[in-house]
C-alpha positions, -999 to +999 in steps of 0.1 A: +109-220-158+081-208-129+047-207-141+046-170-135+074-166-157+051-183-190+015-172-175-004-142-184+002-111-166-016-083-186-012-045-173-040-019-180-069-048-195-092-045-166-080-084-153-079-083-112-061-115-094-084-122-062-067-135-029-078-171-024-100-178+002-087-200+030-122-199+050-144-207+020-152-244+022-174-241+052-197-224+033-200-245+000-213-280-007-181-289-020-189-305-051-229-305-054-226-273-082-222-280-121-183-266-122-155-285-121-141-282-085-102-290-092-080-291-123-045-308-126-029-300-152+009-310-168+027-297-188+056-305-211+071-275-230+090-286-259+117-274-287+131-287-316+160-313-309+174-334-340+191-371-334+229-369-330+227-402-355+205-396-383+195-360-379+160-363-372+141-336-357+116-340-333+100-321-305+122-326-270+118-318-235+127-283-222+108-283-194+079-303-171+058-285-146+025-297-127-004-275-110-029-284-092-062-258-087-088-263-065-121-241-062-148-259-057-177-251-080-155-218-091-129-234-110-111-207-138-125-212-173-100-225-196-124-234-227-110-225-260-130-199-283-142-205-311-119-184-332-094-159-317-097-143-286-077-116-263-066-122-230-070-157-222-050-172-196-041-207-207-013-208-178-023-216-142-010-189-116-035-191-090-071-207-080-088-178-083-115-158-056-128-197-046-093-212-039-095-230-007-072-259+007-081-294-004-099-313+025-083-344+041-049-331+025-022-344+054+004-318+041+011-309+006-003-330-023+019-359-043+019-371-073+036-393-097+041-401-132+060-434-138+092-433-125+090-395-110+070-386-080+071-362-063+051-331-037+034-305-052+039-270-032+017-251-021+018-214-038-017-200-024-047-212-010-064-239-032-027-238-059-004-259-057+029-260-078+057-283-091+089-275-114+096-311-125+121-303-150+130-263-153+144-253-185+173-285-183+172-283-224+167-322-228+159-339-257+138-365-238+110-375-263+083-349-247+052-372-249+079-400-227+074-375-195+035-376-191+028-412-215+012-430-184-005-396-169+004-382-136-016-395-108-024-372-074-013-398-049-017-381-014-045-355-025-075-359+004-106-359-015-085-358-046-060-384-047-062-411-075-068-381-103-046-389-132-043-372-165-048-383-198-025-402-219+000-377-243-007-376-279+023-375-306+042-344-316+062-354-344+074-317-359+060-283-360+079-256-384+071-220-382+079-197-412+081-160-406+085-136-436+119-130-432+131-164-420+150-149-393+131-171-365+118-140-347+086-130-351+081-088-354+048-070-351+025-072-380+048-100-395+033-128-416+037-162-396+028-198-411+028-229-393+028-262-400+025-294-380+025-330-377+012-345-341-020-368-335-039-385-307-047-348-292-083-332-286-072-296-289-047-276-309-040-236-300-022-210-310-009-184-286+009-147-296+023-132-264+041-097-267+066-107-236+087-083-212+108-097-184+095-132-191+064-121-186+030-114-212+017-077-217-007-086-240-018-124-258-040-136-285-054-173-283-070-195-312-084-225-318-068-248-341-083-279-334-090-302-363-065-286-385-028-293-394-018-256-398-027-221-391-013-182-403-006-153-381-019-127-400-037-091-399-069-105-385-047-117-356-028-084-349-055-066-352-063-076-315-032-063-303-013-033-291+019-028-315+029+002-293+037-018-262+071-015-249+077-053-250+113-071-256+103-097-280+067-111-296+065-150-288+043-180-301+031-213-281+021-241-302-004-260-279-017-296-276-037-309-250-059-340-243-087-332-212-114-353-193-129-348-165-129-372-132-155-377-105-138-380-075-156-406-051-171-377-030-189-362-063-162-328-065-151-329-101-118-328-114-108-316-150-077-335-156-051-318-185-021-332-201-005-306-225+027-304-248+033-270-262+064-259-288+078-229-273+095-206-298+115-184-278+130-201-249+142-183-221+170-189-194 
């Protein structure tokens, strides 16, 4: 599953996708601003699986993907509201107008993450890309994929970044109001969780065409084991949007954020997110 294929793409909200800019390091002091300069982030999307032996379910492995952004002092701002917000792009497609390549990178960036390794490739200036796992439908234990964090291994000024530790999803059930598993405009949606050991909990409702988002509402759920889709959240979007299907991420993530021996910063972001529609 390509990260533009789960990323935000909104049409007609004003959002403009700026070319990265190859010739932009000369003219920063890479690292001397307050931003974070670099994020690396994995990801682990997730579904429900249920032991062939005793019938337990628990959250497995779809898919594993890895991107790496770097913009120094202009890295995209990822910070969770406070409530619910439109529009938020919580998937990484680009580096944004201050992409630039990563100095003393000899070729493309590698990584590993205890038994995989691997290159990451490079999409644009300053983004680089990895499908680890696309959409294989495992049942590997999710948090097993990223449980020792994935470490930048040939990066230049980057390498030895690793990402936190994985916290525990244990189940998540979602309960629309007419049980069907499909979630329809307007539609009452309650969820339920049990996971631990994560800093953040969102919620994300993404009217989806062609794989892709036409319009998204985030919220913070942090701190709680549970959360309802209701009018206050469709409110903030468009019913009359010629989408094929309404979908819901259920998102955990654990950040920090890394000084690099140089001083660039790097936020570092290991995420597992239930995935109720799951496309081929």
């Amino acid at each position: 599953m390509r990260a533009d294929h789960i990323a935000l793409s909104i049409l007609g909200t004003g959002f403009l996708v700026l070319a990265g800019c190859n010739g932009c390091a000369g003219s920063i002091d890479l690292g001397q601003g307050p931003e974070s300069d670099a994020r690396l982030t994995a990801d682990v999307y997730t579904w429900e699986c249920a032991d062939n032996e005793t019938g337990d379910v628990y959250e497995g492995a779809f898919s594993f993907n890895l991107a790496l952004e770097y913009a120094p002092d202009g890295l995209q701002d990822r910070t969770l509201p406070g409530g619910c917000v439109y529009g938020l792009s919580m998937f990484p497609v680009d580096a944004g107008a201050s992409g630039t390549d990563i100095p003393g990178a000899q070729g493309e960036p590698r990584w590993e993450a205890g038994d995989r390794s691997g290159v990451l490739t490079r999409e644009a200036a300053g983004f680089y890309y990895k499908e680890v796992l696309s959409n294989v439908r495992s049942c590997e234990p999710s948090d097993d994929l990223v449980d020792e964090g994935v470490t930048l291994t040939e990066a230049g000024a980057l390498t030895g970044a690793t990402t936190p530790t994985a916290g525990h999803i244990d189940w998540i059930d979602i309960e629309d109001d007419d049980g069907d598993g499909n979630i329809a405009f307007g539609e009452t949606v309650d969820l339920d969780w049990d996971a631990d050991d994560w800093d953040e909990v969102w919620i994300q409702i993404r009217q989806e065409r062609d794989g892709e988002a036409w319009g998204t509402v985030t919220c913070n759920a942090t701190g709680e084991d549970g959360f309802t889709v209701d009018d206050e959240v469709w409110e903030l979007l468009n019913g009359d949007l010629p989408v094929e299907y309404i979908n819901l991420f259920v998102g955990f993530q654990n950040t920090d954020v890394q000084e690099m021996d140089d001083g660039q910063k790097v936020e570092v972001v290991t995420r597992g997110m239930h995935v109720l529609v799951v496309q081929d």
